[in-house]
C-alpha positions in Angstrom: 211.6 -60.8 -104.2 211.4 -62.5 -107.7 209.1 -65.4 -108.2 209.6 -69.1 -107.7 208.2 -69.5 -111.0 210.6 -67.1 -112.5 213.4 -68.6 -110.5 212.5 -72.0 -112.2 212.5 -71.0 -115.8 214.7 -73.5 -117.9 218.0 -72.5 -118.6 218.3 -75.6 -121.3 215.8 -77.6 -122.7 216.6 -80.1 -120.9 214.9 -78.3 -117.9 211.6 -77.6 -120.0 208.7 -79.8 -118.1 206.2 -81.9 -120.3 206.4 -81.1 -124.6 208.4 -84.1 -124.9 206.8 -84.1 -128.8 208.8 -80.9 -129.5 211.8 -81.0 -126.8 212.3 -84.4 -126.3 215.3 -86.8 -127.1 215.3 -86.6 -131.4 212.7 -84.2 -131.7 212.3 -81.5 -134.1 213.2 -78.4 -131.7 215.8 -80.5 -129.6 217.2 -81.6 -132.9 217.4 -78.1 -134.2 219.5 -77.1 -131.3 222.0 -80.0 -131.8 222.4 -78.5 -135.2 222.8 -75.0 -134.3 220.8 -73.8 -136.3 216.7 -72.9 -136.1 214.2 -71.0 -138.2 211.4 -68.6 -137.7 208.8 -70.7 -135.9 205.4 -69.6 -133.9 205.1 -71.7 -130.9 201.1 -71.7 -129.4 198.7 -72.9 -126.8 197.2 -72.4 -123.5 198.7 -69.7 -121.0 201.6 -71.5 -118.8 202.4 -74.2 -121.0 206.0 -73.3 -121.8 205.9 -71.1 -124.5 208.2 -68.1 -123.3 210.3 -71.5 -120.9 211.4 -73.2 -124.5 211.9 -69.7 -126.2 214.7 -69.0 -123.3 215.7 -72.1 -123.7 216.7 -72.5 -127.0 218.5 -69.1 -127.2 220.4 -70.0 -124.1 221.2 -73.0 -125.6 222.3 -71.5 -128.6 223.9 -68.2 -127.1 222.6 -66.1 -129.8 221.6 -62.3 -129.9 218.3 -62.0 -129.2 215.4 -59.7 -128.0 212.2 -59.9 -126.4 209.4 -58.2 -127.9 205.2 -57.6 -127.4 203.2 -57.0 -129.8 200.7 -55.5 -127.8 203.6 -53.1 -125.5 205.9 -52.3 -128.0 205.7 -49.6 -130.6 207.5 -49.2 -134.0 210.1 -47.6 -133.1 211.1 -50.5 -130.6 210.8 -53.1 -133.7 213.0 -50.3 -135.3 215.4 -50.4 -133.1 215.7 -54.4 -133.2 216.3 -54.4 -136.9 219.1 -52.1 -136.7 220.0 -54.5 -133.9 219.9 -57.0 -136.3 221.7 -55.4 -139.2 225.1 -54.9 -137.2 224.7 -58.5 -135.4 224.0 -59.8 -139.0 221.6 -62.1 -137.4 218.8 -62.1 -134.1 216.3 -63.8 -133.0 213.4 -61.7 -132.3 210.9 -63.2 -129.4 207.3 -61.5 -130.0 204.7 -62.4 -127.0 201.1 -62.0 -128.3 201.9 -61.9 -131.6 198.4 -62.7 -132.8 198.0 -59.1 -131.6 200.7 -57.5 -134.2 199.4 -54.7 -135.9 200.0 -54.5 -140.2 202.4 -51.9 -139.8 204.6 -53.7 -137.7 204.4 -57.1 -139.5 205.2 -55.2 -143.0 207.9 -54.0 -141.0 209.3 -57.1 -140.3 208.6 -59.2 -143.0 211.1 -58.8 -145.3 213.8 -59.4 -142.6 212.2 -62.6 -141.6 211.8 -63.7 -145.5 215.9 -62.8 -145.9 217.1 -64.8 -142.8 218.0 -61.5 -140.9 215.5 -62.0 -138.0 214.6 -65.5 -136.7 211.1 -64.9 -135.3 209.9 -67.0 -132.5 206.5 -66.1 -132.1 204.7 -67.2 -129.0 200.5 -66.8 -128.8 197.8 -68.6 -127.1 195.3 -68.4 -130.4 195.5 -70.4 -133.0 198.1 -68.9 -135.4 195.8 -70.4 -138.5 193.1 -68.5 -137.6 194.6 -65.4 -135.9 197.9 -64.5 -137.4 198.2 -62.6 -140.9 198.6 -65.4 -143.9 202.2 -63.5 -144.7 203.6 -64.7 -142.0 202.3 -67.6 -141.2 204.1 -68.6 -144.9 207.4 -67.8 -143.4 207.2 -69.6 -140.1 206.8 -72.9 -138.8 204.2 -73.5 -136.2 204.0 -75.8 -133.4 201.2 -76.3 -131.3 202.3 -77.1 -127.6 200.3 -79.8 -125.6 198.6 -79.5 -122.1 201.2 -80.7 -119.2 199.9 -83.7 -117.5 199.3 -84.0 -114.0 202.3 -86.6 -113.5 204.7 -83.3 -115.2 203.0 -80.9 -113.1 203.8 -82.9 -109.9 206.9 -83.4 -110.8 207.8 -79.6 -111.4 206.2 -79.1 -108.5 208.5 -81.1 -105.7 211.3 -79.6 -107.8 210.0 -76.0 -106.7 209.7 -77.5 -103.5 213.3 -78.1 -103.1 213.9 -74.2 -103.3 211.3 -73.6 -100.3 213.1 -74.2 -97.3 211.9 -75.8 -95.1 209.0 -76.7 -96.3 206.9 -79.9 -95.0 204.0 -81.1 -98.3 202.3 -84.2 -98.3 201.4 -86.0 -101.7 197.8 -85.3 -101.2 198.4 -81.6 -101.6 200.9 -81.9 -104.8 198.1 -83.8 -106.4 195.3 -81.2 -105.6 197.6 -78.5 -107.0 198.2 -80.2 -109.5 194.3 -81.1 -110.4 193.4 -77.6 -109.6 196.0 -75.8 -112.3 194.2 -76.8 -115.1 197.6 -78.0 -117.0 199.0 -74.8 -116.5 202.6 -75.2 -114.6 203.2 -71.5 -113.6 199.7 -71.0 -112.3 201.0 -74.5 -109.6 204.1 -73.1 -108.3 202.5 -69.8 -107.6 199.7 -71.6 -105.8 202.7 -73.7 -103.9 204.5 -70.6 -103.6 201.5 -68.5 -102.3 200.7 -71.6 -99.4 204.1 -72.1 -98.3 204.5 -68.4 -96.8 200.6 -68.1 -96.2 201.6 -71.3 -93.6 202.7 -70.3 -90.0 204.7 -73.5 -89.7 205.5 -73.9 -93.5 203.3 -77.0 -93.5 200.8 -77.3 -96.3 198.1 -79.7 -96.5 194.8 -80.0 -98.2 192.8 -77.5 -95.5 195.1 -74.8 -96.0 194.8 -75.1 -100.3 190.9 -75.1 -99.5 191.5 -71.9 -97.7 193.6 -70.4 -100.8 191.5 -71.6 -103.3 188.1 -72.8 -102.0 187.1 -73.5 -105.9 190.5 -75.4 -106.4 187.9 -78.9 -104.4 185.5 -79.0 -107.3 188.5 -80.5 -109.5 190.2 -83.0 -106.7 188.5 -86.2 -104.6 189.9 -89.1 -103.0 189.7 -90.8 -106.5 191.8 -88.3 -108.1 189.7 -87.1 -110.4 190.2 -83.7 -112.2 189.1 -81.5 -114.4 189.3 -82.8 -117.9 187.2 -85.9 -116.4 184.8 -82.8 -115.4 185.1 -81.4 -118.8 184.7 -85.0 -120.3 181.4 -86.0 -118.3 180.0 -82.5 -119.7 180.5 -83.4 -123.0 179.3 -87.3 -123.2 176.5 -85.8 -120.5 175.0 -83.8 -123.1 175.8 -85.9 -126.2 174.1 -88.7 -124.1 170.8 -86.5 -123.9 170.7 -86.7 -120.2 169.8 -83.0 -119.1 169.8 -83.7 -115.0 173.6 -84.9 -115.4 174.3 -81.8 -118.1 173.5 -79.2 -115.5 175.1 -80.7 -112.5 178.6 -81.2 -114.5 178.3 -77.4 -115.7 177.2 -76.2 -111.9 180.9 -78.4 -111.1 182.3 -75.8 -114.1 180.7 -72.8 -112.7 181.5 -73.5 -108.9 185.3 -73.4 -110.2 184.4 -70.2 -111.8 185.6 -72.1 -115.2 184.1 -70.4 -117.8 186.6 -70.3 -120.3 186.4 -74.4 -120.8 182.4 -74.0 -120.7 182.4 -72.0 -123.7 185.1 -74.1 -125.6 183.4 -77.1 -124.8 179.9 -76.3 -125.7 180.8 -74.5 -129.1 183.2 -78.3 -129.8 179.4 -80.1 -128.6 177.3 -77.7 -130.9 179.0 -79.1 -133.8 180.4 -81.9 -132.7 177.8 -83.7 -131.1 174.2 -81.8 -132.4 175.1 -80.5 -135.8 173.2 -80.9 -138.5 170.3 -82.6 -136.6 169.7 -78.7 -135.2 171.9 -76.1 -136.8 170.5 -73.4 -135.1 172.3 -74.0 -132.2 175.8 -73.0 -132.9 174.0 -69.3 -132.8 172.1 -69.7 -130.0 175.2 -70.8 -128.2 176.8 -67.9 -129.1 174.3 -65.9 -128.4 174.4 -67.9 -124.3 178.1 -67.1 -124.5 177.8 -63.6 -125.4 174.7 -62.8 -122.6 176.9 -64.5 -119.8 180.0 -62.6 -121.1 177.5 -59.1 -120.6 176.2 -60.1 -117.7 178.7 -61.8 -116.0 178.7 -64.0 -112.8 176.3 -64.9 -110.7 173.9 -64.0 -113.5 176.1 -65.5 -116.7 174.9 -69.5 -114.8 171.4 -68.2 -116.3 172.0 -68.1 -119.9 174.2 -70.9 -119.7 171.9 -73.2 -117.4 169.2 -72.8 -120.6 171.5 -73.2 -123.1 172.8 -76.5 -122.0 169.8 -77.6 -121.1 168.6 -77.1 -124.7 171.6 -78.8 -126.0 171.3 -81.9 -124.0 167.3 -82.3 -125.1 168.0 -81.3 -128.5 168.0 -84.6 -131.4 171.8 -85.3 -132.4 174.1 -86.0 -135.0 177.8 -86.4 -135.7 177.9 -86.5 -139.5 179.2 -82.8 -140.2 182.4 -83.8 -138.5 183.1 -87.3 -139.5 182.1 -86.3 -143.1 185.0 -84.1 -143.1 187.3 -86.6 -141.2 186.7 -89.0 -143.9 188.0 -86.3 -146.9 190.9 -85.8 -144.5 191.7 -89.3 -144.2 191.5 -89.7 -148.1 193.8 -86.9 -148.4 196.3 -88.2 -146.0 196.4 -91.6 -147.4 196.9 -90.3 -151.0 193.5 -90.7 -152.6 193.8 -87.2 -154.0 192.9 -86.1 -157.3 193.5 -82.6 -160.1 190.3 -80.1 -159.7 188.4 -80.6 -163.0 189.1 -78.8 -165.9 184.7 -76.9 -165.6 185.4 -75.7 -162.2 188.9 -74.3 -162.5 189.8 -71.0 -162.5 188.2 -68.8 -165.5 186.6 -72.3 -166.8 185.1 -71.4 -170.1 183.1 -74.4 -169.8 181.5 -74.2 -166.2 177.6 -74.4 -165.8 176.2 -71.8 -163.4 173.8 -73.6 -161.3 171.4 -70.4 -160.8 171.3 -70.2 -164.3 169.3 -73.7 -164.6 165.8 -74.6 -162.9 166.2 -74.9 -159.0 169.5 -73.7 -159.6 171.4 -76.9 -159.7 172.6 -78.4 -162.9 174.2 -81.7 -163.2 178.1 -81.9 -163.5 181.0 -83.4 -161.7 182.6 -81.7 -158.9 185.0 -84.0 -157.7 188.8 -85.0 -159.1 188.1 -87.3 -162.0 189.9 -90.5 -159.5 187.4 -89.9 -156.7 184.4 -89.6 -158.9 181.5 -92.0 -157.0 183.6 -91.6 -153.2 181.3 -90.8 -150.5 182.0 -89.2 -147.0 178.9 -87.3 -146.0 176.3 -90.3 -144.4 173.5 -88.6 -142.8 171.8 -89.3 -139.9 168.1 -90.4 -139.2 166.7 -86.8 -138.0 164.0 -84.3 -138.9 166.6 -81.6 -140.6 168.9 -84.1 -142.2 165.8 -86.2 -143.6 164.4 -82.7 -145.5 168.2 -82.1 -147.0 168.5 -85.1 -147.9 165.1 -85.4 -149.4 166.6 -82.1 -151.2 169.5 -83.8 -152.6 167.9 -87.0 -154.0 165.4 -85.2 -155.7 168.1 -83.0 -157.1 170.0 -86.0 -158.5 166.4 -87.0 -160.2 166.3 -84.0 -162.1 
């Protein structure tokens, strides 16, 4: 019997549940579809988002040739096989899941038949195609990063499964608590509503009978609705806030669900994020937490972690890493840009090499000639950042 959430994939994109910054009325994708006519694009972010649902979409939309294609299943002589596909269709779009796992050979394969128009590519991954997908690509494809479902989407996918569930008797109460327990992911909900409605004698479900599913699914729901980013979020301004008792009771919350996915993201956003350059060295000592608890595993990986946090939350903080670079990026946005100078260009005749001078720093300009004086690092009053920036002003003394 094939799954509800299979059952439910959108036939149109009008069918597609939250992304309305992609799908929705005038946007780019829905707009491309209107037009008849799309180009290569990589579509990522978290598993059950809607990645493969707006792929199907738009080629049922746009009744076009088309194959399905992973990276990690399929061999060369399958993406063979499509481009010959292609060459007597005299178009297709290819669909690649995983492609952030594409070996060179195939993308060498491919990329001249994406660069010609031959092959539309929609690439569909859940890393970040900037970091994890081969530069040559990347330069012939547009990427768009989808965005977690809220819990009013997920609901409201939900009752629509519902309707193909004869039958079957659900109160509010329990579409919210799937909803906060499916951490934003849409397919893992229906197959939790699909899995209680024939785990039910009387095809009731309620609250007792999710608890008896998925006993971890409670940590994320209360009678105030709360959920798990406001779990992840008390986490993060736990430890930024110093306070180590309420830092080790959110990640217990985390670990109870068996979440350790969002514990590592979150703690490597707070190393840098919220401790920085007030104690550098822990970026590598959280990896090094991650990587023990990874080894280890659970019950034992709460060990490494429980230290690591606690570490984090009594260590001195400091922001101005980040919001250094958010104030070049604003600059940048705005227009306050300016040419690289003519000493530090490429093959400069006329650069100075700071290790050839005392201390190895010589003055000269670095910045574009308009921005000359702008400031966006401001550091903040702690131990580390007072010796580098004792550094500095003595350097500018020279």
């Amino acid at each position: 019997m094939e799954l509800l959430s299979n059952i439910l994939r959108p036939k149109c994109l009008n069918d597609v549940i939250g992304q309305s910054h992609l799908v929705g009325d005038n946007k780019i994708l829905r707009n491309m579809v209107k037009n008849k006519k799309i180009f290569s694009f990589i579509l990522y972010g978290k598993p059950g988002i809607g990645k493969t649902s707006i792929a199907n979409a738009i080629i049922n939309e746009l009744d076009i040739s088309h194959r399905f294609l992973n990276a990690t299943i399929n061999n060369k002589k399958d993406f063979d096989i499509v481009i010959e596909e292609a060459k007597m269709n005299g178009e297709m779009v290819v669909v690649i899941d995983e492609i952030h796992r594409m070996n060179k050979d195939k993308q060498d394969l491919l990329l001249p038949y994406i660069e010609s128009g031959l092959i539309i590519l929609i690439g569909l991954t859940t890393s970040n195609p900037y970091h994890k997908i081969n530069p040559a690509i990347r330069s012939r494809v547009q990427i768009f990063e989808l965005k977690e479902i809220n819990k009013e989407d997920i609901i409201l996918g939900l009752k629509k499964a519902a309707g193909y569930l004869e039958g079957i008797k659900i109160d509010d109460e329990a579409f919210k608590m799937i909803a906060d327990s499916s951490n934003g992911d849409i397919r893992s909900a229906i197959n939790l509503l699909e899995v209680a409605y024939y785990s039910s004698s009387d095809k009731k479900i309620d609250v007792n009978l999710l608890k008896e599913i998925n006993p971890k699914a409670i940590v994320y729901y209360d009678n105030n609705e709360d959920g798990h980013y406001d779990v992840i979020s008390a986490f993060q301004k736990s430890i930024r806030g110093s306070d180590p008792d309420a830092s080790i009771y959110y990640l217990a919350v985390l670990l109870e669900a068996g979440d350790l996915d969002s514990i590592y993201r979150r703690l490597s956003v707070i190393a840098y994020e919220d401790i920085g350059l007030a104690n550098p060295s822990i970026g590598p000592k959280l990896m090094a937490a991650i990587n023990a608890a990874e080894l280890v595993g659970m019950p034992e990986a709460r060990i490494p972690l429980g230290e690591i946090v606690l570490e984090m939350a009594l260590s001195p903080k400091s922001n101005s890493g980040h919001t250094a670079l958010d104030n070049a990026i604003n600059d940048i946005r705005s227009g306050n840009t300016g040419s690289v100078p003519e000493h530090i260009k490429t093959n400069s005749k006329i650069y100075k090499y700071p290790h050839n001078y005392k201390n190895s720093y010589v003055k000269q300009d670095y910045l574009p000639k308009s921005l000359l004086g702008q400031r966006y690092y401001y550091p903040k009053d702690n131990k580390y950042e007072n010796n580098l920036n004792k550094l500095h002003n003595e350097r500018k003394n020279i």
